[in-house]
C-alpha positions in Angstrom: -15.7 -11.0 32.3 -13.8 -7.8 30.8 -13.3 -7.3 27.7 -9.9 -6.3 26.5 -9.7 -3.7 23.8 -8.8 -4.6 20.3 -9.1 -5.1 16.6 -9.1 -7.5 13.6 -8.9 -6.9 9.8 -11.4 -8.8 8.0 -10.8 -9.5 4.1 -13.8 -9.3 1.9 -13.5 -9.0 -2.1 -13.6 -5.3 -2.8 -13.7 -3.9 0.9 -12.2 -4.7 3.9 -13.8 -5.4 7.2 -13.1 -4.2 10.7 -14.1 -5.3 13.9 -13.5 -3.4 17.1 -14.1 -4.5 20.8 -13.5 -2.6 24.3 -14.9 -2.8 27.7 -17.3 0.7 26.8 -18.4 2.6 23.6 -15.7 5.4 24.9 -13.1 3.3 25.0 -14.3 2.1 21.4 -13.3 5.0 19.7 -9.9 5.7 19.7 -9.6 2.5 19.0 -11.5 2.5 16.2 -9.0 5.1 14.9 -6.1 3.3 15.1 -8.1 0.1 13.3 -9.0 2.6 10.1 -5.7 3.6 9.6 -4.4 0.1 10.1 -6.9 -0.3 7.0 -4.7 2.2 5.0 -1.6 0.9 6.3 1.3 1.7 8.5 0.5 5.6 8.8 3.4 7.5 10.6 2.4 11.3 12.4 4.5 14.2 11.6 4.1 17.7 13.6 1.3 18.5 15.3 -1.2 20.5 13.3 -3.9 21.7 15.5 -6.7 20.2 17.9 -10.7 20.5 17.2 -13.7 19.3 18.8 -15.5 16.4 16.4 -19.4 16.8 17.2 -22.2 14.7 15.5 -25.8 14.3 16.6 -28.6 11.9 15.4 -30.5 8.8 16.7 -28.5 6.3 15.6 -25.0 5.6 16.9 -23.9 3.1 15.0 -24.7 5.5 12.1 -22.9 8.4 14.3 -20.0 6.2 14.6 -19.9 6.0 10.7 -19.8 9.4 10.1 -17.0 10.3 12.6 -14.6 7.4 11.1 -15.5 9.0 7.5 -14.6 12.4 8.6 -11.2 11.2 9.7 -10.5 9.7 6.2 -11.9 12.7 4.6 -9.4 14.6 6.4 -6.5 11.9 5.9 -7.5 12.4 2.4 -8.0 16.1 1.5 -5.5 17.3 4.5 -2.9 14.5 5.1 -3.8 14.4 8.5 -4.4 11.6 10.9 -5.5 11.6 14.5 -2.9 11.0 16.7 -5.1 11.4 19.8 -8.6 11.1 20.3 -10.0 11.8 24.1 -13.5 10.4 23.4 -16.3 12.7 25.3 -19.6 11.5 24.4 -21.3 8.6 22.8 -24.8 7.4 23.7 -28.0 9.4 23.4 -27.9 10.4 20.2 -24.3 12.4 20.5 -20.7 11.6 20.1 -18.6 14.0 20.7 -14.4 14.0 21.0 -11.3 16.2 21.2 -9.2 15.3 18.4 -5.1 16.3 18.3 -3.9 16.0 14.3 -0.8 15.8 12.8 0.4 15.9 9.5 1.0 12.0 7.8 4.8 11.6 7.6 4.8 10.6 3.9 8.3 9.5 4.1 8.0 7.0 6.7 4.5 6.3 6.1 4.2 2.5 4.3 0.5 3.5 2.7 -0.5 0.2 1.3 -3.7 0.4 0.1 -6.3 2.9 -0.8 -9.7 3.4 1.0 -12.4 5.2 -0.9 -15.0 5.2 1.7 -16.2 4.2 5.2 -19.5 2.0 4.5 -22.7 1.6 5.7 -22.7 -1.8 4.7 -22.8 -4.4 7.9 -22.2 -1.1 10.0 -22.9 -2.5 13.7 -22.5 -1.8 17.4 -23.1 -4.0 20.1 -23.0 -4.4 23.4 -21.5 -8.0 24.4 -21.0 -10.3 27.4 -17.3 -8.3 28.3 -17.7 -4.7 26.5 -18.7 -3.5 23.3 -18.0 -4.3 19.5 -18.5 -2.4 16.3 -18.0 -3.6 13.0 -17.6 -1.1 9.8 -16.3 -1.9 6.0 -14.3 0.1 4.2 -14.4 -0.1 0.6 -10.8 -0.4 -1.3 
C-alpha cells in the first residue's frame, strides 16, 4: 500500500496540531513546510532572496525535525522569509540535511491569520507506518 503525501490541521486550545504523512521521511519534509505555514495562514513568496544549506545533527530525529521546522519560523519571523523550495538531502542517522531557496513573504498578498509563537516539543512524533511515514508537531498560537 503507498502512502500519498499530505497534511491535516489539528485544533487544540492554545496550539495547533499538525500531522504529516509521505511515502519516506525525505519526502516528509517539504511537506512539512508547506503544513507550518498553512499553520500561519495563506503565506504568499515574493523575490527570491538567496539559497543555504540547513544542517542539524543529533540522535534523535524526531527532535531534528523540530528544530529544522523552528528555524524556518525563526526566519519567517525575524526575516520575512519563507521557504519556497526545500530539496530534502538527509534524514536518518542522526542528520538532516536540505537545500533551502527563500523568498521574501509578499505581505500584500499574504492573508497571515494567526500568530505562531513556537514549534513544540509537545506530542512531537515520527513514525514509520503501513504506506510511508507520519510526523506529528504542535505549534503553540
Amino acid at each position: 500500500m503507498n502512502q500519498r503525501t499530505g497534511y491535516e490541521l489539528l485544533d487544540h486550545t492554545a496550539d495547533l496540531g499538525v500531522r504529516v504523512t509521505a511515502p519516506t521521511f525525505l519526502a516528509l519534509l517539504p511537506v512539512a513546510v508547506e503544513a507550518l505555514y498553512a499553520t500561519i495562514g495563506d503565506v504568499r513568496p515574493g523575490a527570491v532572496v538567496g539559497r543555504e544549506r540547513l544542517e542539524y545533527q543529533g540522535s534523535d530525529l524526531a527532535a531534528l525535525f523540530r528544530d529544522f521546522l523552528a528555524d524556518l519560523l525563526y526566519r519567517f519571523e525575524t526575516r520575512s522569509e519563507v521557504a519556497v523550495r526545500i530539496e530534502p538531502l538527509a534524514f536518518s542517522s542522526g542528520r538532516l540535511a536540505a537545500e533551502a531557496t527563500f523568498a521574501a513573504v509578499d505581505v500584500q498578498t499574504s492573508e497571515l491569520e494567526r500568530e505562531v509563537k513556537a514549534v513544540t516539543y509537545h506530542e512531537l512524533a515520527l513514525r514509520e507506518t503501513p504506506g510511508g511515514v507520519e510526523a506529528h508537531f504542535i505549534v503553540d498560537i
